[in-house]
N, C-alpha and C positions, 0 to 999 in steps of 0.2 A: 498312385493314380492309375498305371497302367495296366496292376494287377486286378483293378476295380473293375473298370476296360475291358479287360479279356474275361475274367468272371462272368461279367454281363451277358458280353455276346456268345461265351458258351453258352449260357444260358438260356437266350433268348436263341439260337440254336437249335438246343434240343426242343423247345417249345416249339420250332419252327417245324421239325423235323417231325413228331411225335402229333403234331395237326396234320403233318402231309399224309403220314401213313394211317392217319385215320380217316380220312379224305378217302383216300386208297380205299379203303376196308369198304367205307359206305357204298361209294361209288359200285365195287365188285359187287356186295350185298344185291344193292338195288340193280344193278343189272342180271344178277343171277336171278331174283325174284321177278322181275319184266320174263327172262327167258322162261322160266316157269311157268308164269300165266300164257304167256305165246303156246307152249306146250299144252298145257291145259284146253285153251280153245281149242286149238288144232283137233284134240283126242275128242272134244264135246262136238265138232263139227264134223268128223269121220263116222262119229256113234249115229249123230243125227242123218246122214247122207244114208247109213247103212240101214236105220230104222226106215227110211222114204222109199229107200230100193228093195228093201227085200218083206217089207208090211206089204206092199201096193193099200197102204190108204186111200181114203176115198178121201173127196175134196172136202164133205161133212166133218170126216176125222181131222183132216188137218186144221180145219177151223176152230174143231174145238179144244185140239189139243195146242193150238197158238193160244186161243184163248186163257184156255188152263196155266202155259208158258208165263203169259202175260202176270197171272194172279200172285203166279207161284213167286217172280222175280220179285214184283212188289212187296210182296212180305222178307222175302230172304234179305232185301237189300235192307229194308228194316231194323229186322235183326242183327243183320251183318255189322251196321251201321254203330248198334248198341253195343255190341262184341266187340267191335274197333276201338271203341272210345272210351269202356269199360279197362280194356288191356294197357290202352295207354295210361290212363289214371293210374293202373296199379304197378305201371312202370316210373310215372314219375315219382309214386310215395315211395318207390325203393330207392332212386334215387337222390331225394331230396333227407330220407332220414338217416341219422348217423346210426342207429339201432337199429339190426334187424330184427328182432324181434320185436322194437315198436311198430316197424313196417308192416311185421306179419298179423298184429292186433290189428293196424285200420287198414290193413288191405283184406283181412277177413271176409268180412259184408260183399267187397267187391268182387271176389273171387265167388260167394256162395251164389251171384248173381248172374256170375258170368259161367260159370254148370248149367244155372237154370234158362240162360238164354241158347248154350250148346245143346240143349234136351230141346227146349223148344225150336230149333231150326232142323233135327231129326225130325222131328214129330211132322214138320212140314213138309220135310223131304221123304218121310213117309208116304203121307196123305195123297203127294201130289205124283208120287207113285201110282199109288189106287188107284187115283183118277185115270191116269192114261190109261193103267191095264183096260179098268172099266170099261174105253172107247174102244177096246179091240174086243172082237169076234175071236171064237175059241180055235181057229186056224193061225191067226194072227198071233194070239197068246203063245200057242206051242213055239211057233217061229221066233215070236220075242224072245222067249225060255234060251232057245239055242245062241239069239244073236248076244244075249247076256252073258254066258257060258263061256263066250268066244270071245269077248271082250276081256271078259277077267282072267282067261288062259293066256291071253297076248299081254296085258297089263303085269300080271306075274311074271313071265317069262322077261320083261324087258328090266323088269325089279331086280331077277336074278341074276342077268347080266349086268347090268350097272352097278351091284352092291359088290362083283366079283374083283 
């Protein structure tokens, strides 16, 4: 009886231990992925200070390029929204089939779907490129040119130091 006893609570033990440190893992995940997107605004919100400062847009520009803001978001989150929920489907048919390669048969379709939603959120993040240049005057253009330049000189260099 007592070897039953201590079997158990071994047992139920490592089960205990083996949920704490995946608690752990999640827990780390999701706060590195929070600190990520903190990141992410921060660098979207420096781009934008620096497009304001050194465009000197007109009040007309800003209007219209909020408003373009505004279409763009609308659509992206959209997509975004089906890309989200595309991924996780094709996370739970991994994890719910004992075959991977039955997985890879009906996750197929989901996957060819979820290309064709990453092409269309390009094609949007194209577009809505266009559009801003569009609103800028050929002084502004030049200056955009450089402040792009300078962004993705500083975006690489902080690459090459964090990957070292």
């Amino acid at each position: 009886m007592k070897k039953i006893l201590t079997i158990i609570t071994i047992i139920f033990t490592v089960n205990l231990c083996a949920f704490a440190q995946n608690t752990t893992i999640n827990f780390q995940n999701n706060q590195f992925e929070k600190q990520k997107r903190i990141e992410c605004h921060k660098q979207k919100r420096d781009f934008d200070l620096m497009l304001e400062t050194r465009l000197n847009l007109t009040a007309e520009q800003k209007k219209q390029i909020d408003e373009n803001r505004l279409e763009y978001r609308k659509e992206m989150q959209k997509t975004v929204k089906k890309m989200e929920y595309l991924s996780k489907k094709i996370k739970r048919i991994y994890e719910t089939k004992t075959s991977k390669i039955q997985a890879n048969v009906e996750s197929t379709p989901l996957k060819l779907e979820l290309v064709l939603l990453k092409q269309k959120a390009d094609k949007i993040r194209i577009e809505n490129r266009k559009k801003f240049e569009s609103i800028l005057n050929d002084a502004q253009k030049a200056e955009f040119e450089k402040i792009k330049q300078e962004f993705h000189n500083k975006k690489r260099m902080k690459n090459n130091t964090s990957s070292k």
